[in-house]
Structure formats: structure tokens, C-alpha cells
N, C-alpha and C positions, 0 to 999 in steps of 0.2 A: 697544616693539620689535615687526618684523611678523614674522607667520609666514613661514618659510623656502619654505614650498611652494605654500601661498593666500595671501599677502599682509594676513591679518586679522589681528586683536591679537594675539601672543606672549604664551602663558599658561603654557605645559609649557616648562624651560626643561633638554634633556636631555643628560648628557654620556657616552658611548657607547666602551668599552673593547674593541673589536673586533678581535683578529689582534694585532697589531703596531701598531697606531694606535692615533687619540684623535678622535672626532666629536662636535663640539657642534653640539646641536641648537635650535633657536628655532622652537618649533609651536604652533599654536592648540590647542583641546581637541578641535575631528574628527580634523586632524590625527595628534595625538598617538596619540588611539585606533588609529587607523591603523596608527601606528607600533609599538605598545607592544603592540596585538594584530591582529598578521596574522590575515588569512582563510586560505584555501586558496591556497598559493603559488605560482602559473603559474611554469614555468621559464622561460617567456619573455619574462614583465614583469618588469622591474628593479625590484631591491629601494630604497626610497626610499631609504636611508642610502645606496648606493652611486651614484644619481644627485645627491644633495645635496655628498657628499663630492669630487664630481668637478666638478658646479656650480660650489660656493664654497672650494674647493680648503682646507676646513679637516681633513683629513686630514694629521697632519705627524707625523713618527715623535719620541722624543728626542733625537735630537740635531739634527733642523731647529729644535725649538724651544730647545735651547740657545744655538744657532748664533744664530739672530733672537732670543732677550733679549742676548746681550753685542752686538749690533750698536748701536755709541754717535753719534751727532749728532756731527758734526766743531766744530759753530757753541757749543753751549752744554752737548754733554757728556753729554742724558741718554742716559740705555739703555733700548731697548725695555721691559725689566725695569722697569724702576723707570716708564715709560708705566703697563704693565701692571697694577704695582702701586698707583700713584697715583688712576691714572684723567686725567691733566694731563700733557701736553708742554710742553717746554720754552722752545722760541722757533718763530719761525711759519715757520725752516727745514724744521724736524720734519714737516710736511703733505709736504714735499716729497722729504726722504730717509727719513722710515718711507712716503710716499705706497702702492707697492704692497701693505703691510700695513693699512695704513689702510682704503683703499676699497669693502673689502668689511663693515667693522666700522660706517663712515658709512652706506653703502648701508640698512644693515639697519636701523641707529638710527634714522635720519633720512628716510631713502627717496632722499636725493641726495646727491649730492658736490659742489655748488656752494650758496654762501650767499646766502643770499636775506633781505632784513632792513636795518636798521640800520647804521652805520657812524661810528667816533669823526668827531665833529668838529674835534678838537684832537689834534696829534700824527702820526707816521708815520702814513701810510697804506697806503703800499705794501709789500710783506713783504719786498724789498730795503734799504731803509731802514731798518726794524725790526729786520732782522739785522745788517746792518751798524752799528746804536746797540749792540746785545747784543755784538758780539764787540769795542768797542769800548770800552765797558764791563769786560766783563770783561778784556779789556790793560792800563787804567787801574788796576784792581784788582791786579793784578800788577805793576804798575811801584810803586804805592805798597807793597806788600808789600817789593821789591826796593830803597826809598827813595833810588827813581832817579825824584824829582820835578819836575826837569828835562821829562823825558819823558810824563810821567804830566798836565802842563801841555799840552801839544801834543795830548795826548789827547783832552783834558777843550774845548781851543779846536773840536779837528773836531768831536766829540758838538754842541757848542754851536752849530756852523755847520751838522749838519746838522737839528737841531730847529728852528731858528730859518726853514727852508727850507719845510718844513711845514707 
């Protein structure tokens, strides 16, 4: 992880009880020093927590961060919550409806928000596809529950039509 302020290794990793809010912090060890013991305070220089917090807007009282864990995937159901707790999302919809929470947690990890790398050879490739296999999927999974396999048949033909496209 890089430092939030120089971009060098993330060593100090701090979380910050301040007012009414919650700041975590991602600093190197100058950084940190920095942080952990001000010099003499100019009222005119901004205190680095309150440029960081407005930076990367991780500044959120309780009940923004209630409000953002019960916010659930329409496509495969998970919740932010359960992201958070995991560490793994659920289908490759999730980039794009957790996206505004995401890209600042990529950013920091990673240093970007596009992938660079590799790519299956076999199977969807596009995240269109891949979610529409998942919600497709999971309908199957529900009609056989409902042993209305009629339907759960018609299911099981599209999955198979669109892998087979792939």
C-alpha cells in the first residue's frame, strides 16, 4: 500500500477519532512522524488530516458508513458489509455498482483502476456476459428450489448458449 501523502511504502497504518468522524490513515514512517508529532503549528498551513480527509473523502460519520455496508448488488446480493468483511466481491457487476467506493481503495492498493495483465482464455470475457451467466445461474437455482424444472430447463439451454458463444 503507498503513502497517502509521498506515494512511498505504507508502513504507519493509522486510524484517527477526531470530532464526530473516523480517518484512516496510510503513511510512510517521515510521514507518520509528521503526523503523530507536529512541530509548531502555523494557523495558516492545513493540518494534514484535514487535507487528506477532504482529498480522499474518507471522512464519513456512522451512519454514512451504515448506510454504505447495507448498500447490496442487485446482480448476486452481496453487501458492502460482507465486501468489507470478506475482502472478495461478489460478481464483476460489484466494480461497477460499489465503483464510487471502490476507486479510491484501488487507487491506493494498486496505484490504478484499470487492469493490466493477463486475461482467461476460456470462458466469458466480458463483464456483461459474466453477469448475465451469474443472474442466470442464480434463477436456475431458484426454479429448481421451486421444482418448476420446466423452466429451470430453458435456463440451463441460455447459460449453455451463452458459454458456448465464448
Amino acid at each position: 500500500m503507498k503513502c497517502q501523502k509521498c506515494n512511498k511504502s505504507a508502513t504507519f497504518h493509522i486510524t484517527d477519532l477526531t470530532g464526530d468522524g473516523l480517518l484512516a490513515l496510510h503513511l510512510c514512517p517521515e510521514c507518520a512522524k509528521h503526523y503523530l508529532q507536529p512541530e509548531a503549528e502555523d494557523s495558516e498551513t492545513p493540518k494534514i488530516s484535514g487535507v487528506l480527509s477532504d482529498q480522499l473523502k474518507l471522512e464519513q460519520t456512522a451512519e454514512d458508513l451504515k448506510e454504505l455496508d447495507s448498500k447490496k448488488c442487485p446482480i448476486c446480493g452481496i453487501s458492502f458489509y460482507e465486501f468489507r468483511q470478506a475482502g472478495r466481491l461478489g460478481c464483476p457487476h460489484d466494480y461497477v455498482f460499489f465503483g464510487t467506493e471502490l476507486k479510491p481503495l484501488l487507487e491506493s492498493v494498486h496505484g490504478a483502476t484499470e487492469h493490466v495483465g493477463k486475461h482467461p482464455q476460456r470462458g466469458a470475457y466480458d463483464t456483461e456476459s459474466q453477469t448475465e451467466l451469474i443472474r442466470l445461474r442464480g434463477e436456475m437455482k431458484s426454479a429448481v428450489s421451486k421444482e418448476d424444472y420446466e423452466k429451470a430447463q430453458e435456463i440451463r439451454d441460455q447459460i449453455r448458449s451463452i458459454e458456448n458463444q465464448s
